[in-house]
N, C-alpha and C positions, 0 to 999 in steps of 0.2 A: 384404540386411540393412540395409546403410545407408539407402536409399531409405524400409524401413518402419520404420525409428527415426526420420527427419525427417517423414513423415504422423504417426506416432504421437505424436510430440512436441509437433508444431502442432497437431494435436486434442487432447490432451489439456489443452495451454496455455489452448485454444480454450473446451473445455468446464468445467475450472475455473474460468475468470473467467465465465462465465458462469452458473455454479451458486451462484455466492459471489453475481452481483450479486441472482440471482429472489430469496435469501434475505434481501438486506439490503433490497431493496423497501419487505416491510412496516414493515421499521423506521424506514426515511426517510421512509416517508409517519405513521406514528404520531408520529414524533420532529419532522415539520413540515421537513425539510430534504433539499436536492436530492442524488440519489446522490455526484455530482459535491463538493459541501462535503460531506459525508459521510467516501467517502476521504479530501478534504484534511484533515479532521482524524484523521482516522485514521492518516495518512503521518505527520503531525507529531507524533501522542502515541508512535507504533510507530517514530519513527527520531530520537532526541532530537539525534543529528549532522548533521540535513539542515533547517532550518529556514524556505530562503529559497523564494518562487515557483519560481527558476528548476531549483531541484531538486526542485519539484513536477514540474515538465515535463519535464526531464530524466529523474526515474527513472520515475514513474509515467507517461511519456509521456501526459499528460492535452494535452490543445491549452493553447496560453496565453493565446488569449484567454478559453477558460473558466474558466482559475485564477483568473487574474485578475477576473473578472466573478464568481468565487462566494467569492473572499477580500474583494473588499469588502462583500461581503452579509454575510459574517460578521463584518467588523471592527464594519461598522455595525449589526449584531444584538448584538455583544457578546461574538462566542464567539471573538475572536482580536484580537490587540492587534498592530498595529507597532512596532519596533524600530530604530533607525539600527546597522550593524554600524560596530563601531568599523573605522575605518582606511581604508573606503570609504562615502564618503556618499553613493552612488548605492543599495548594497543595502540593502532592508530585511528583517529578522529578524522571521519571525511566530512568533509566541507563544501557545498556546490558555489560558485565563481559566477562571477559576473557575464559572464559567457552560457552559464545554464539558464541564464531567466526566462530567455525566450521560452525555452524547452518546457518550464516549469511554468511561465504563465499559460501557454498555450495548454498545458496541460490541466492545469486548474480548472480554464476553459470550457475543456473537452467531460472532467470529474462534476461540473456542472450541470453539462448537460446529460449526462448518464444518469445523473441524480433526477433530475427534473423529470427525463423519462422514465424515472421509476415510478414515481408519483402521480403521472400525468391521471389523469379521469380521479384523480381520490378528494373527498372533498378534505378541509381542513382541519375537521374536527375527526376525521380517519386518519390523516397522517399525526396529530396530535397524540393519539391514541396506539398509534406504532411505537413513538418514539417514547413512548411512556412506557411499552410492555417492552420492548427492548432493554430501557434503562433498567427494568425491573429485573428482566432477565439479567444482566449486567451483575447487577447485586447479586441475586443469587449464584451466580458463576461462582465471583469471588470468595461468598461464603462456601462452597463445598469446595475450590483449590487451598481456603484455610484449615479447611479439615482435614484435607488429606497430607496437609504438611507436617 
């Protein structure tokens, strides 16, 4: 049981980001921008608490030299602005611009219907019951990362 929880888990981890990225494709290429600034604007408008690079990297495990190499494409296109965080003047605070909304609604959009396709055929008392064992699982995550601190 356990053995085909952990293959089940990594393939299906595996085949969700993978069906998410073939879908966001055409929109990065219509939209003129790299999968890669893509997500990062997507992490920053979907997590208004994580604002910096290094929590680019950190949660979305993207490499940092690509953060880094497609947040300045974007500062210098105009879809993201730096920030100094007060109290350390080493980080900076990215910020997406009036210029990223299209990018970001459209993208909302698009996080929509990826969702929607995931659920499609379930009834609602099935997906009620996902998001219930999920949230459980949730809890329990955080109890064993308290443990090991």
């Amino acid at each position: 049981m356990k053995e085909a929880f952990m293959i089940f888990s990594l393939e299906f981890a595996r085949k969700t980001a993978l069906a998410y990225n073939v879908i966001c494709k055409p929109l990065c290429r219509e939209l003129g921008v790299t999968q890669t600034a893509f997500d990062i604007l997507m992490f920053l408008a979907n997590n208004p608490d994580h604002k910096t690079a290094r929590d680019i990297v950190e949660i979305r495990h993207i490499k940092a030299n690509l953060v880094s190499v497609n947040v300045d494409r974007l500062v210098q296109e105009g879809y993201l602005v730096r920030k100094p965080v007060k109290g350390d003047r080493r980080k900076m605070e990215l910020n997406c611009t009036k210029k990223s909304e299209t990018i970001i609604d459209r993208g909302h959009k698009l996080q929509d219907r990826f969702s929607e396709s995931l659920f499609c055929s379930m009834t609602e008392e099935t997906r009620e019951a996902f998001f219930e064992a999920v949230k459980q699982m949730d809890k329990n995550l955080d109890e064993i990362l308290k443990e090991e601190k």
